[in-house]
Structure formats: C-alpha cells, structure tokens
N, C-alpha and C positions, 0 to 999 in steps of 0.2 A: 920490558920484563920478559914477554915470550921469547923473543932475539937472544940473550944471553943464555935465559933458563935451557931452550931447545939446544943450542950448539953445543952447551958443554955438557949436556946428559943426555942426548941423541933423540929425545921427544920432540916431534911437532905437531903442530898445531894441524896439519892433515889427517895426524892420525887418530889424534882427539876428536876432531869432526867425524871421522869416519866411527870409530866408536860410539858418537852421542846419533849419530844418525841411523846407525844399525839397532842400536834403544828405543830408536822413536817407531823404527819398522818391526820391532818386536810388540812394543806396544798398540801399537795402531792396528797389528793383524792378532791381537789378544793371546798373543804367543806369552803369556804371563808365566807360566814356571819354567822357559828358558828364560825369559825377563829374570827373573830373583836368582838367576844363578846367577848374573853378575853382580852377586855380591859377596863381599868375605861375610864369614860366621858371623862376626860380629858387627856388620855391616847396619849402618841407621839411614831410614827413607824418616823425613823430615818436610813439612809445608805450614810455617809457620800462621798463624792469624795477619790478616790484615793488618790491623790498628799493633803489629808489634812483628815486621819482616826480621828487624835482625835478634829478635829474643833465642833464647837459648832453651831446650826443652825443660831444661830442669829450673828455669824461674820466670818462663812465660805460656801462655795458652798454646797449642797448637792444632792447626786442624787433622794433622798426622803428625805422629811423634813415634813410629815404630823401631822396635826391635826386629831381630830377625825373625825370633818365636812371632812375635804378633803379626809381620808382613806375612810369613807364610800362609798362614791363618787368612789376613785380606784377603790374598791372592785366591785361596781355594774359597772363599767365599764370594767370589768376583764371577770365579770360572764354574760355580755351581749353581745349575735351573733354580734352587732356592735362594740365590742372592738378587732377591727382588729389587734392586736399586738397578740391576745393568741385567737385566733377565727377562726381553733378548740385550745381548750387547749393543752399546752404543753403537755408529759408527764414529772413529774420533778420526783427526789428520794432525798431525804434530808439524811445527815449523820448526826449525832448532836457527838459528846466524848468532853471527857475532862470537862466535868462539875464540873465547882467550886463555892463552898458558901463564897463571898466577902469578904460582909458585911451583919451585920442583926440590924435594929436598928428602936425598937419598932413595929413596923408594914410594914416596909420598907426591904424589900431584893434586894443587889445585887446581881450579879450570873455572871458568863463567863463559855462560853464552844465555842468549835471550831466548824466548819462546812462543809462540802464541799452538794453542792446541785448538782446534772446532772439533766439538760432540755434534753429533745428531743423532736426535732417539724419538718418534714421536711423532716427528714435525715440529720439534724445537731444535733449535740451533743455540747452542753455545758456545762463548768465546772463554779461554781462560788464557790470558796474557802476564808475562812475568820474568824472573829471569833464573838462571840456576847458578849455586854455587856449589859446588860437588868437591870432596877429597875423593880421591882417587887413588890404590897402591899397586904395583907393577906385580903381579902376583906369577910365576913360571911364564912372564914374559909377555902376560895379559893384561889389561888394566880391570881395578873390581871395584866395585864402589865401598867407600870405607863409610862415607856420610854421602845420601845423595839428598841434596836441599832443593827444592822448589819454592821459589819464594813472588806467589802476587802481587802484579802490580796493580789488581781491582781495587777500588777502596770498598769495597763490598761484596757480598756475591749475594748480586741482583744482577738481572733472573734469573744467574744460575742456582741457586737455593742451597747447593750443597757441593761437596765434592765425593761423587762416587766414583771416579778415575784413580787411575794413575797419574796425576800430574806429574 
C-alpha cells in the first residue's frame, strides 16, 4: 500500500516519520502549544478505552475524546503550575517504529506506526505502549492532524492509574 500510495502522490514514508518524530520531540520537551498547532481547527485527539480500541467517540467510552476547544483547554491546563496531575512535569520519552503510509487520498493521509512512551514523575516509571492511527491533510504543504488516534495496547492502566499525558 505505502509503494503505490507514495509514488503516485509524491508522500513517503520518510517524511511521515520525520513528522511523527518532530511530535514526539515537541512532546517530550512539553513544547505543548507548538504541539496543538499541528492541528487543523477542526482537528480531533482521540485515545480510545481499553476494552473497546476501535470504538468511535460518538457510540463508545473514551479516555480522550477532544475537540479543538477542549484540547486547547488540556493543553493550558497541562502547561499551568495548577494542573496538579503533571505539576512538575513528567519526564516522558516517546518511541515512535513501524510507520506505515495507509491510505492517500487527495489531500487526506492515513498513517499507523507503533509506540511505546516512558513517564517518570516521582520515582515511578511508566510504560504506555500501543499504536497510532492518525488522518492526516496536506495543509499549504504541511501535514495537520485532521484525527490524531492513540490507541492501547495495555488491557488496563495498571499501574499507570490514569492518563495525564499526551499519548
């Protein structure tokens, strides 16, 4: 699929990586309101429940289910001494492999790649492992996130208790 999609719409899979890997260093050094720029206005961060990864927001649980309005909101909530859940910030490290080119269709990419993230905050250490599946639209030449999906592969979150990241 990547092979035909990239040669006849000139996308590869290098620069998809290089994209999701510039995400993970925006993340990881809590660079969070460059982080939500790449998104379109109407751009959805999504991280489904456990016991239902490929559910849809609108007819299953989800541990994040944001809009733009609402992520913004996360975000200054993440980056502000009063958002007691990451206040101090974590330290996290983002893995990103495996990156695949979907679909490409017209100005629309899909993408999947795996992940493992490590928090530490404390002297706790946490794993969140899983995988993404993101649209993507080519925006003045850039890619934005249209849907960015985090989807676990924990059957639980034990012992991580909660998610106050960015997955």
């Amino acid at each position: 699929m990547s092979g035909p999609a990239s040669a006849a719409n000139g996308i590869t899979t290098a620069e998809l990586e290089t994209f999701l890997y510039d995400e993970a260093d925006l993340l990881d050094s809590w660079r969070l309101e460059e982080w939500v720029e790449l998104f379109l206005p109407d751009g959805t961060y999504e991280v489904p429940t456990t016991d239902a990864p490929e559910g849809s927001p609108s007819t299953a649980l989800h541990f994040v289910a944001d809009s733009m309005t609402v992520l913004r909101g996360r975000v200054s909530r993440l980056m502000s001494a009063d958002g007691y859940a990451e206040s101090p910030h974590a330290r996290t490290r983002r893995l990103v492999s495996n990156v695949r080119l979907l679909e490409v269709d017209g100005d629309s990419v899909r993408l999947a790649a795996n992940f493992i993230i490590a928090r530490m905050k404390k002297g706790a250490q946490d794993l969140f492992i899983g995988h993404y599946d993101h649209l993507l639209k080519i925006s003045d030449g850039e890619f934005r996130f249209q849907r960015r999906r985090s989807i676990l592969d924990l059957e639980a979150l034990r012992p991580q208790r909660s998610v106050s990241i960015i997955i």
